[in-house]
C-alpha positions in Angstrom: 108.1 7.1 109.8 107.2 9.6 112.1 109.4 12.4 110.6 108.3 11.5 107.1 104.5 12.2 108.0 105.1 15.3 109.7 107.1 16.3 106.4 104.2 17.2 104.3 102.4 20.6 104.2 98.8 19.2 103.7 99.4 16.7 107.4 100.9 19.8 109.2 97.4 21.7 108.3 95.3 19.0 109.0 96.7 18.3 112.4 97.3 21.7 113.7 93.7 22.6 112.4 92.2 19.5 114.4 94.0 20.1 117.5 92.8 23.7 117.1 89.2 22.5 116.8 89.5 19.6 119.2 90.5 21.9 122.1 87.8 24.1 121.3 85.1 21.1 120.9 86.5 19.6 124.4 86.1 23.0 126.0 82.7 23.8 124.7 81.5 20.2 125.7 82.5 20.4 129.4 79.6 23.3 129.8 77.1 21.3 126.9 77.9 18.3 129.2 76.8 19.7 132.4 73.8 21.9 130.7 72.7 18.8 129.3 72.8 20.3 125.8 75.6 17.7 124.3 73.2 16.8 121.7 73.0 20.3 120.4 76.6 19.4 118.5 74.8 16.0 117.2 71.8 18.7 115.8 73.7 21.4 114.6 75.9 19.3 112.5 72.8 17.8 110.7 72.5 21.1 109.8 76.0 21.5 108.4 74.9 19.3 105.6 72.4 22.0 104.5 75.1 24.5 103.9 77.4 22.4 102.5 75.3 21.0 99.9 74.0 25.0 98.8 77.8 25.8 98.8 78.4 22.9 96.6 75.6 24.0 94.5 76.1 27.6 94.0 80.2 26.5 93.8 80.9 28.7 96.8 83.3 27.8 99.9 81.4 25.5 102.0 83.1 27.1 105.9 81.1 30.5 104.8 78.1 29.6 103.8 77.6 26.8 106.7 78.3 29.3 109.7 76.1 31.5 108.8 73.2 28.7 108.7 74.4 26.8 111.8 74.1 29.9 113.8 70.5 30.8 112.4 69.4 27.2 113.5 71.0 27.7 116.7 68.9 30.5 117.9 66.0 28.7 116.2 67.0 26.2 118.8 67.3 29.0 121.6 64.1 30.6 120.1 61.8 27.4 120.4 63.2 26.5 123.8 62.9 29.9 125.4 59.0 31.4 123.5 57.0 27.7 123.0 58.7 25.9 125.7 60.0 22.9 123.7 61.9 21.1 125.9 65.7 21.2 124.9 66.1 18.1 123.2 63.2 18.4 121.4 63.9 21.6 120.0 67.3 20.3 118.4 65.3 17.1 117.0 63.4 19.6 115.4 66.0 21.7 114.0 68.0 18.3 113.3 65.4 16.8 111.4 64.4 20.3 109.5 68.6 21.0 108.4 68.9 17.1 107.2 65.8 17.1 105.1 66.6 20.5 103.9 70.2 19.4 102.9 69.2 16.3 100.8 66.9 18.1 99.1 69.1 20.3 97.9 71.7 17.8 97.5 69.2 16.1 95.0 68.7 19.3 93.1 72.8 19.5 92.9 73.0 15.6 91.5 73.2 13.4 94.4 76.6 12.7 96.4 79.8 13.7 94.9 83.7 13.3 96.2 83.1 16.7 97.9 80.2 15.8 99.6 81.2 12.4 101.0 84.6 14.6 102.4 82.3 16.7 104.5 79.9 13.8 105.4 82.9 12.0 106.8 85.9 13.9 107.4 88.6 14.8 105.3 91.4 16.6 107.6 94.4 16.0 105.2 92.4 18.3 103.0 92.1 21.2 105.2 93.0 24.8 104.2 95.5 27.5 105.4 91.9 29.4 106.0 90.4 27.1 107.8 93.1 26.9 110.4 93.9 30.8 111.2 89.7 30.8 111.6 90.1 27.9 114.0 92.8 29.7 115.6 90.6 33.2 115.7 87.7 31.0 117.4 90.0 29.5 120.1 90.8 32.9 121.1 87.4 33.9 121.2 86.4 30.6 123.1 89.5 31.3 125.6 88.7 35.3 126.3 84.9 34.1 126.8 86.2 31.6 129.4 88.6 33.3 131.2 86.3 37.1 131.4 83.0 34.8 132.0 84.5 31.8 134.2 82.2 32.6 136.8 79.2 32.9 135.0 79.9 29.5 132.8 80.2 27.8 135.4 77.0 28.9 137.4 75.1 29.0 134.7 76.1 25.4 133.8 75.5 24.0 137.2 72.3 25.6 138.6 70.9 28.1 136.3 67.7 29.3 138.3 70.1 29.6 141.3 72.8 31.9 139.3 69.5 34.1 137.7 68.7 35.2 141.4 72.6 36.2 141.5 72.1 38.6 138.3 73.9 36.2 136.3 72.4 37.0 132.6 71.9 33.1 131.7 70.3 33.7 128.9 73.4 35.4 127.1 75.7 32.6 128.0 73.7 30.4 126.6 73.0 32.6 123.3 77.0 33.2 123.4 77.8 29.6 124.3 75.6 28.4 121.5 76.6 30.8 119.0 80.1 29.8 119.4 79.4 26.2 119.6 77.7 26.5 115.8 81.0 27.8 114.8 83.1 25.1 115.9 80.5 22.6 114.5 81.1 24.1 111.2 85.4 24.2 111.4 85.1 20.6 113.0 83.4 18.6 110.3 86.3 18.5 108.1 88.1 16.9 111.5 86.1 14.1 111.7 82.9 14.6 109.4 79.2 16.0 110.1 78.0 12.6 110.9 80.7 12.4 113.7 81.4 15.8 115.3 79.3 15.6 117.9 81.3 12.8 119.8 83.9 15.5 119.6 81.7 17.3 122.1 80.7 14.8 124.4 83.6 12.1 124.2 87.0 14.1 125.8 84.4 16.3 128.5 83.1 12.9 129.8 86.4 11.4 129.9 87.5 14.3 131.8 84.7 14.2 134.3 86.0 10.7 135.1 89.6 11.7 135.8 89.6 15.3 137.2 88.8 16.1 141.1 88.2 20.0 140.1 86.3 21.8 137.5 89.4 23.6 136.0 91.0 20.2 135.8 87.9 19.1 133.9 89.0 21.6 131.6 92.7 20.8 131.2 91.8 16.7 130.9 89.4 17.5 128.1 91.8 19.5 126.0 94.3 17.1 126.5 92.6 14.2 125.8 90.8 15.5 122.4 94.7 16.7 121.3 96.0 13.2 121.9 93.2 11.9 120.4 93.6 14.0 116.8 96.9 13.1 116.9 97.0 9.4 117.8 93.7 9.0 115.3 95.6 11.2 112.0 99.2 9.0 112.7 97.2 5.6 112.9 95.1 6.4 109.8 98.1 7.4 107.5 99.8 4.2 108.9 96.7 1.7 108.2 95.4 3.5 105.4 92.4 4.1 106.8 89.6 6.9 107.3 90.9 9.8 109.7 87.6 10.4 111.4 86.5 7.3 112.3 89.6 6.6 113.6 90.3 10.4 116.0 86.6 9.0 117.3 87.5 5.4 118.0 90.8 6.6 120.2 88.7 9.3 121.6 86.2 6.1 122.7 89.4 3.6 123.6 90.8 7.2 125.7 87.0 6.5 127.7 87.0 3.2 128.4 90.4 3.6 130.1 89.1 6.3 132.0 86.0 5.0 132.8 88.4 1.3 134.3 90.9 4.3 136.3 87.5 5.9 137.9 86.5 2.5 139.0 89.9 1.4 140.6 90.5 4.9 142.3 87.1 4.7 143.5 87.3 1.0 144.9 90.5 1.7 146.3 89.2 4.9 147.8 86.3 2.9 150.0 89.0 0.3 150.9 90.7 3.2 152.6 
C-alpha cells in the first residue's frame, strides 16, 4: 500500500513540497513563538486570500501574485507596530481583517467560490507544482543561511529584545527579515494545508518542541522533526481514508501535542520525585 502511494508523481510533489514547507513553518515558529508574534502566520494568511482571489481573476498563478501582497501587509504590520504604536496583535487584526475583506470582495467581483478557490481555502497538496517545490526548496535555504549567519542575533532578539538593542543587535532587521520570510512561507504553505489552516503550522510543531527539548537548538531539531512526521503521517492517512489532506497534517500535528504535552508532565513529576 505504501509503495503504491509513493508511486505517483503528483504524491511525490505534494509530500516533498510539504516537508519542505513544514520544516520551514516549524523553524520560523520557534522565534514567532518566543516573540510572541505566532499570530502573525494566522494574519498573513487571511491575506493570502486577497492574492489568490486577484490571481484567479486576472487568470494569473496564484504563488506570484500572493507573495508580493503578503509581504506588503507584513511591513504594514511592522509599519503600524513600530510609527503608531499598535500593539502587535492588534496590528495583524488589522491587517487580518483589511486582507479578508479585501479578498471577498474581489472574490465577489470574480463570481463567488470556485474549485480553485475552495483548493487554496483548504489545502490541496496532491495538486502541488514542480515550481512550487524548487521555490520551497530556494526559501529553506534562505531560512537555513539566515539561521546559521544570524543564530546569535535570532535568538537574542527573540528572548529579550531591549536587552540585545543595548548589545548592537539591529532588532529591527530581524524582525523585518524574519517577517518577510515568514510571508513567504505563508504563501508556499497554503497549498499544504490551506489559508484557513497555516497558521497551526507555525505554532503547533514549535510548542510541541518546547515541551520535549532541554536546549534551544533542540527546540529546533524537535520542531522540524515533528512538522515532517506530521506531513507525512497526515498525506498517508488521507489517501488511505479518503479524506481532506489538511485537516488531517493539522489533526496529527495536534495528536503529536497532546503526547508531548502527557511526556512533559511525566518527566516533570518524575523529576520532583527525584
Amino acid at each position: 500500500m505504501l509503495g503504491e502511494f509513493l508511486s505517483y508523481g503528483f504524491v511525490q510533489r505534494g509530500l516533498l513540497a510539504g516537508s519542505l514547507a513544514a520544516v520551514i513553518c516549524a523553524l520560523l515558529g520557534v522565534f514567532l513563538v518566543l516573540k510572541r508574534l505566532s499570530l502573525i502566520g494566522d494574519g498573513l494568511s487571511h491575506v493570502c486570500l486577497t492574492g489568490v482571489a486577484a490571481a484567479l481573476l486576472m487568470g494569473a498563478s496564484p504563488v506570484y501574485v500572493s507573495i508580493p501582497v503578503v509581504m506588503a501587509s507584513s511591513l504594514g504590520i511592522l509599519k503600524l507596530t513600530e510609527k503608531f504604536r499598535i500593539y502587535g496583535d492588534a496590528a495583524i487584526g488589522i491587517i487580518s481583517a483589511a486582507g479578508l475583506a479585501v479578498g471577498i470582495f474581489i472574490t465577489s467581483l470574480a463570481g463567488g467560490f470556485n474549485t480553485d478557490l475552495f483548493g487554496y481555502l483548504f489545502g490541496s497538496i496532491l495538486t502541488v507544482g514542480t515550481d512550487e517545490v524548487i521555490l520551497c526548496a530556494v526559501l529553506l535555504i534562505i531560512l537555513l543561511f539566515f539561521v546559521i549567519v544570524f543564530y546569535r542575533d535570532l535568538v537574542s532578539a527573540s528572548f529579550d529584545a531591549p536587552f540585545a538593542h543595548t548589545r548592537g543587535i539591529n532588532v529591527r532587521a530581524v524582525n523585518l527579515a524574519l517577517t518577510l520570510i515568514t510571508s513567504a512561507a505563508v504563501v508556499l504553505a497554503f497549498k499544504v494545508v490551506g489559508i484557513f489552516l497555516i497558521s497551526a503550522l507555525l505554532i503547533i510543531p514549535p510548542v510541541s518542541a518546547l515541551m520535549l527539548a532541554r536546549t534551544f537548538k533542540q527546540v529546533l531539531y524537535w520542531a522540524a522533526g515533528l512538522a515532517l512526521a506530521a506531513v507525512w503521517a497526515g498525506v498517508y492517512l488521507s489517501f488511505l481514508f479518503d479524506i481532506p489532506s489538511g485537516a488531517t497534517i493539522i489533526l496529527v500535528n495536534l495528536f503529536i501535542l497532546a503526547c508531548a504535552y502527557a511526556y512533559s508532565r511525566i518527566r516533570n513529576a518524575y523529576a520532583a520525585e527525584k
